[in-house]
N, C-alpha and C positions, 0 to 999 in steps of 0.2 A: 373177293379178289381185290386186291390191293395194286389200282391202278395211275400210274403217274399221269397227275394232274395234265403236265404240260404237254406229253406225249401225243397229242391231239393240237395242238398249236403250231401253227407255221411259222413262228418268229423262235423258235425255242427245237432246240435239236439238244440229242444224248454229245458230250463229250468223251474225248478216249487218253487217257494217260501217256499210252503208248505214242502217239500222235504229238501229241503238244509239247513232250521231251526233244521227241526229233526233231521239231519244230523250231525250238530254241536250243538245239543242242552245241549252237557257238556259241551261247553266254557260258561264263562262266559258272562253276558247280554251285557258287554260295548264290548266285541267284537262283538258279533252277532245282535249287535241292526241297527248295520251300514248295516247290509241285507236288513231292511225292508224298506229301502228307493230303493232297486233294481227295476227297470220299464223291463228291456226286458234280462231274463238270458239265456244266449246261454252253451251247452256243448259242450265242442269241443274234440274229441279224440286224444289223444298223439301221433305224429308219427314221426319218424327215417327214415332213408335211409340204404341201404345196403352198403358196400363202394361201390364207382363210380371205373373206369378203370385208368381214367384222371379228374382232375381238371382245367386243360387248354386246351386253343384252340387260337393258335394265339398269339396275345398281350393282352390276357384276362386269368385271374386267378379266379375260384371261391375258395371261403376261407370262415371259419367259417360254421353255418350251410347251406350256399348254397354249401357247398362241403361234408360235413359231420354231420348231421343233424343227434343229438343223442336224446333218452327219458332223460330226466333229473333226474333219478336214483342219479347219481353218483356227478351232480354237475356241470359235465365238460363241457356244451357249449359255456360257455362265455370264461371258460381259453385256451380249445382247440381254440379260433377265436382269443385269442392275442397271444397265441406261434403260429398260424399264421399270423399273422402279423410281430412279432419279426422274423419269418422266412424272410419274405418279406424285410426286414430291412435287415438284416445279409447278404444276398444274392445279398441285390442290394448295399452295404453300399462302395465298390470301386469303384464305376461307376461314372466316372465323367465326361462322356462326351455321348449326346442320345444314346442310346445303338442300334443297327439295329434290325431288327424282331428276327431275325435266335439268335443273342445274348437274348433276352427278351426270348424266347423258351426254348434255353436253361436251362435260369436260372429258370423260371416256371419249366423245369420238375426234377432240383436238387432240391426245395422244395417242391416237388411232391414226391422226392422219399426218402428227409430226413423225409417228417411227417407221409406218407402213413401210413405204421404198429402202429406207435404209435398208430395215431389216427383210424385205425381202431380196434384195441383194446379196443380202450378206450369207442369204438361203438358197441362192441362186447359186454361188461362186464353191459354196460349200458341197451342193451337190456337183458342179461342176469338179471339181477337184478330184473326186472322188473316182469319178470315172475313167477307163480307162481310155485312151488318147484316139482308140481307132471307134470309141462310140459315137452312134448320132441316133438324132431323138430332135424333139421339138421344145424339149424345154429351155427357157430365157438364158441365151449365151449372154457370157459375162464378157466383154470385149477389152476389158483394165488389163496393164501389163502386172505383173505380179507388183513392183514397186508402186504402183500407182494404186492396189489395193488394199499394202498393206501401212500407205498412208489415210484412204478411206475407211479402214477398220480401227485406226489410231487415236487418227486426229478428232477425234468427238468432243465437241464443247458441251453438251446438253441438248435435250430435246427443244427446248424454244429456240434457241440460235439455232440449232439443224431447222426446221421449221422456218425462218427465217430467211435462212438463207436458201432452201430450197424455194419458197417464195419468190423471192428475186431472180433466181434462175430459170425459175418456168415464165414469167412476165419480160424478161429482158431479150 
């Protein structure tokens, strides 16, 4: 007996042809025509992480969505995974000689702790978004007006200046 793998999975439903034409059946034909060649449609539900404690362990960093894994509301998967990266760079960019564990630790938990708040915001606002308007729940409300986050999710200079100047902000 030849049993579908996913069929046992909560994130993964059968899709219906029938369905998903009606669905879009205000686009126009030259878009929707490219469905009818669809053979096996899967649904799969949108999921996000909470923020994690730590990101590292060791000589291992997770980054991007293995660290912070957002609903894509807002956009920001792909740019939250290269201002980690550009962290990754900034942090290791005087190292010019193997660095020892205890140094790699280090440096894992100052871009741990320059991206944490951003990007858990930015995980915050994104499940927020998502929601519908009449929902409550205990998770971290975003209280920024849309304007005012969609120059927080902009205006990024790099992880040391964020770091920086979140610095200055918690002390002043």
């Amino acid at each position: 007996m030849n049993e579908d793998p996913n069929a046992k999975q909560s994130w993964v439903a059968e899709g219906d042809l029938s369905k998903m034409l009606a669905t879009f059946s205000e686009l126009p034909s030259w878009v929707t025509s490219i469905f009818k060649h669809s053979q096996d449609l899967g649904l799969w539900q949108l999921r996000d992480l909470d923020p994690l404690d730590r990101w590292h362990n060791g000589r291992l960093i997770l980054i991007g969505d293995a660290a912070h894994a957002m609903l894509p509301t807002q956009g920001q998967g792909a740019s939250q995974a290269i201002e980690d990266a550009e962290a990754l760079g900034s942090f290791f960019e005087n190292i010019t000689s193997p660095p020892s564990s205890q140094s790699i630790y280090k440096i894992f938990e100052e871009i741990f702790q320059a991206r944490y708040s951003r990007v858990s915001l930015i995980q915050a606002y994104s499940r927020q978004a998502a929601k519908p308007a009449t929902a409550t729940d205990d998770t971290k409300k975003v209280t920024m007006k849309p304007d005012e986050f969609m120059d927080y999710n902009c205006m990024y200079r790099g992880a040391k200046l964020w770091k920086q100047q979140e610095d200055v902000s918690t002390t002043a």
